[in-house]
N, C-alpha and C positions, 0 to 999 in steps of 0.2 A: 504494500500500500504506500502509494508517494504520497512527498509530504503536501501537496496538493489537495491531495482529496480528503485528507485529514485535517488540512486547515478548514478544508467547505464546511466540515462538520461540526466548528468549535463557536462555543459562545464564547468571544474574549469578554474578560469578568472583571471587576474592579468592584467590589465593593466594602473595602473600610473604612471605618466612619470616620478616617483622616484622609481620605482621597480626596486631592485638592483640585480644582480646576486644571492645573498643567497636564497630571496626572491622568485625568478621565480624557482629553484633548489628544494625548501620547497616544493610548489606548485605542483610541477609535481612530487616528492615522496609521495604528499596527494593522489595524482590522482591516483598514482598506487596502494596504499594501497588499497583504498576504490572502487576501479574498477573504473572508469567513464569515462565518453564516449570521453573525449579529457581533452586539459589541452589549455587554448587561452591565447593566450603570444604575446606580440611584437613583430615581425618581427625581431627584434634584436636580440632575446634569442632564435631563432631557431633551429640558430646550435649548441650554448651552451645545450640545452635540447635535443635535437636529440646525441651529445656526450655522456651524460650523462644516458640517456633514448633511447635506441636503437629501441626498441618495443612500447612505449610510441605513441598515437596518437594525433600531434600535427596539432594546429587549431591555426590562426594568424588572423589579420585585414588588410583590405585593404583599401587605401583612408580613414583613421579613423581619425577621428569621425566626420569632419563632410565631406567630400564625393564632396568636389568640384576641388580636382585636376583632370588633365587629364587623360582620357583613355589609354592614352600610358603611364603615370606614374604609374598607377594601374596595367596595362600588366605588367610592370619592376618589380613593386613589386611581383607581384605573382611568374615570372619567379628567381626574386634572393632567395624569400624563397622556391620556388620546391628546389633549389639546394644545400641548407641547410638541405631537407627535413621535411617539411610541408607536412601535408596529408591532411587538410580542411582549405578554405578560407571564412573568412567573409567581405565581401567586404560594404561600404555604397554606396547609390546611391547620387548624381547628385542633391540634393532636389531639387536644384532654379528650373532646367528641371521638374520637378514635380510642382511645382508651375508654372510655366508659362504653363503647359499643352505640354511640348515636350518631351510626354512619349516616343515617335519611337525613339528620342537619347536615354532615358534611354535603352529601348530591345537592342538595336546594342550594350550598350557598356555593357550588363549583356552578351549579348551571345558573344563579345571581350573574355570577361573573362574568362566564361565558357570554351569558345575554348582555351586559356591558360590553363589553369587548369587541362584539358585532364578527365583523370579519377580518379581525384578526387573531393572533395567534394565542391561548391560555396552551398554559402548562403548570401542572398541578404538581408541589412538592408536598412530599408523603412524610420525609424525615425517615426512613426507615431504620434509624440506628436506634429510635425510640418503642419498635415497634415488635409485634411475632411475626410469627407466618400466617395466621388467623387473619389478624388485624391486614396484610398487606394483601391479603387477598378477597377481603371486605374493599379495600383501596381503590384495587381497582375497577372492580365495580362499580363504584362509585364515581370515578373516573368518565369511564365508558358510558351509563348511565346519564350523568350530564352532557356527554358530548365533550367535553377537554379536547385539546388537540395533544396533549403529552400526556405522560405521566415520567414526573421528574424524581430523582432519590434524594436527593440531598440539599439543604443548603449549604453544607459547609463549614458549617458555623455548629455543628452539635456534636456528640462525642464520636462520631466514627461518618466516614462519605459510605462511593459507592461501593458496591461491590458486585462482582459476577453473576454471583447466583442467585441476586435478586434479580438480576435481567432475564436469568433464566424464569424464576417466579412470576413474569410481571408478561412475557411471551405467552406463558401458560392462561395466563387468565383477563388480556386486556381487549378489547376488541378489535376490530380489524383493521378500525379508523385512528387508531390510537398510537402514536410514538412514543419514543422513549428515551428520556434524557437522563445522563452519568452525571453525578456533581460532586466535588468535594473527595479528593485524594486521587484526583485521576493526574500524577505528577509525569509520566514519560511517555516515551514515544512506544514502548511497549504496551502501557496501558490505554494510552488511547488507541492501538491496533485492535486490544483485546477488547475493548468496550463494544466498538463501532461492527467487530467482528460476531460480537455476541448478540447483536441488534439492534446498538443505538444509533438512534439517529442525526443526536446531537452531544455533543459532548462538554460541559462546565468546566471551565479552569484559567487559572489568570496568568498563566505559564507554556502555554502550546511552544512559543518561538524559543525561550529556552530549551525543553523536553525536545525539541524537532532537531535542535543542535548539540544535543548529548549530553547536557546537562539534568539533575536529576532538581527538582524546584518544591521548595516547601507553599503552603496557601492553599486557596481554595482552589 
């Protein structure tokens, strides 16, 4: 696999809550050098990257990272970044509703969003380092169910990313419309092989151009 077709696949990522305007600016002139499939930024730097970046496919967080505010806050979020222009959302879900088993709240407020969203892109993170195999495969369901256009694993930001054999889990039981994006430890050029090879379609990480040059990269 060149490194071509592994760039198509990657979300380039920045999102600490020290990322300064140069910062997010750098990032989304990485993205358009090396072609790749979006550039995920803060909800902050939308409009600043949409100014800058006209053509530029811009992918933000919603309810991040950890996904327990409300459904109407996550609606406002997505509606003030459309207006920025945003063209994909990664929204988190609801976890504790995952753990207490009231997955029919998480569906209503993935397809809340979805229906925000219109035609563009949602992508649903699950958090699966919080989660069983019960629980992930209630997920996706839920997922499928609302109509999502992903089902994402990770933000990155919680005690473990992705991993393989959740993609193998999430193959098994998502619908046919439904992709699937790696996030969070996906550090080299090995792992993003192995991700993209196991089914993803998109891949999360703030390090593609180092891992592409042999270097092994800590982060999201």
């Amino acid at each position: 696999m060149n490194h071509e077709t592994i760039f198509s696949h990657v979300d380039h990522t920045l999102l600490a809550a020290n990322a300064a305007a140069e910062d997010i600016l750098k990032l989304c002139q990485e993205a358009v050098r090396y072609n790749m499939a979006s550039v995920c930024i803060p909800p902050s730097y939308i409009s600043l990257a949409r100014t800058n970046h006209p053509n530029l496919n811009l992918c933000t967080v919603i309810g991040f990272p950890l996904g327990y505010s409300s459904t109407n806050a996550k609606v406002q979020e997505i509606k003030d970044a459309l207006k920025d222009g945003c063209n994909e959302f990664d929204m988190v879900i609801n976890i504790s509703w995952a753990k207490n088993g009231e997955f029919d709240k998480i569906t209503e407020e993935i397809a809340a969003l979805k229906d925000a969203v219109g035609d563009k892109v949602l992508k649903v993170i699950i958090e699966t380092c919080y989660l069983n195999e019960e629980e992930k495969l209630a997920l996706c369901k839920c997922v499928t169910d609302a109509k999502a256009d992903y089902i994402k694993t990770s933000t990155g930001f919680g005690t473990a990313g992705a991993v393989l054999e959740d993609i193998a889990l999430f193959k098994s039981a998502i619908g046919p419309a439904v992709k699937i994006k790696a996030a969070g430890g996906v550090r080299t050029k090995e792992d993003m092989i192995a991700f993209l090879r196991a089914g993803c379609d998109r891949i999360g990480t703030s390090g593609a151009i180092k891992a592409l040059s042999g270097e092994t990269i800590e982060g999201y």
